[in-house]
N, C-alpha and C positions, 0 to 999 in steps of 0.2 A: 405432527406436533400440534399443541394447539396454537391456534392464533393471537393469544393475549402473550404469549412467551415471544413465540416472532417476533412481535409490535416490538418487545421491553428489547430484544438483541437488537432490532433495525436501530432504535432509540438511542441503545446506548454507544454501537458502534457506526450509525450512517457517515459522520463526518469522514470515516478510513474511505468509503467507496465513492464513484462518481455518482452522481443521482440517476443516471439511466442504468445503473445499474443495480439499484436498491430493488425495484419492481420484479425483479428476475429472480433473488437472492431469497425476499419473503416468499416469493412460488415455490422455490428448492424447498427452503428451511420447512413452510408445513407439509410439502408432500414426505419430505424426511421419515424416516422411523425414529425412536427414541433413541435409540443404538449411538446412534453418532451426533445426539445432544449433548450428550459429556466433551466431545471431543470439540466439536465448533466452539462449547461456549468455554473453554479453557484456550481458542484459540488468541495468540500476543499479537496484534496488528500495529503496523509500523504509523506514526503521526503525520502524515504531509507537512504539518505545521512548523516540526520538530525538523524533516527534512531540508526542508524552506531556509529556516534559520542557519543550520549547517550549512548548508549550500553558500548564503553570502557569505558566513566567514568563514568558510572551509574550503570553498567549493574548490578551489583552483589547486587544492592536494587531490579532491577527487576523493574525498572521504565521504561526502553523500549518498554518492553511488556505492561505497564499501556499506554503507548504512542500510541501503533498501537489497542489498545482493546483485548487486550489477560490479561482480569482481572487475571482468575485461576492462567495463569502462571507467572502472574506480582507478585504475592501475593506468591507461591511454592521458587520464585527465591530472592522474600524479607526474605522468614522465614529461607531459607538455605544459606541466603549468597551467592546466586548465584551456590547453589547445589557443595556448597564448593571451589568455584572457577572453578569446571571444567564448569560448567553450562554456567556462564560466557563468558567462551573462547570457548564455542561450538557456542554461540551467536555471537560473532563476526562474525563469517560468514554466520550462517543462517536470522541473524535480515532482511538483505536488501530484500531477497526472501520473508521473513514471512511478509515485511511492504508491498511491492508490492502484494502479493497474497490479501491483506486486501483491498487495492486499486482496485481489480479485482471485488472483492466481492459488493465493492460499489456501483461501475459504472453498473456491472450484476443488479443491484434491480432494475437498469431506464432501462435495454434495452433489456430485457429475460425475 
């Protein structure tokens, strides 16, 4: 693919991913063939920000994790009340890493 198309996907989509792993993503995407540029850039990646937000007022049903596909632990953190609360407040800070690493996973199906 060419390189000016890369640039505008990293651009529009960098905030989904961690920044070490933007470097990795632009190497796939140009060694890529055209083939499965339809299919990456139709791909829906989930917001950290949006997760974030969910997390504090949700978090302790355990819907953030139903949010990013972490069924098991949507469902551990619905039956415990958010593992009592601590569970909860541990999620605050790991939600935006846990929604970004799901995003990594996706975009890895179309280009590894």
């Amino acid at each position: 693919m060419e390189a000016q198309k890369v640039d505008m996907f990293i651009m529009a989509n960098g905030k989904f991913f961690e920044s070490y792993q933007i470097n990795q993503i632009r190497e796939k995407l140009i060694a890529a063939d055209d083939s499965k540029w339809a299919m990456i850039s139709t791909l829906q990646f989930k917001d950290p920000t949006t997760s974030l937000i969910v997390s504090i007022f949700a978090g302790h049903l355990g819907i953030d994790r139903f949010i990013i596909g972490d069924t098991g632990l949507g469902v551990g953190k619905l039956l415990t009340c958010g593992g009592l609360g601590i569970w909860t407040i541990v999620d605050w800070f790991l939600i935006q890493g846990a929604t970004r690493e799901k995003n990594m996973e996706k975009i890895q199906q179309f280009l590894f």
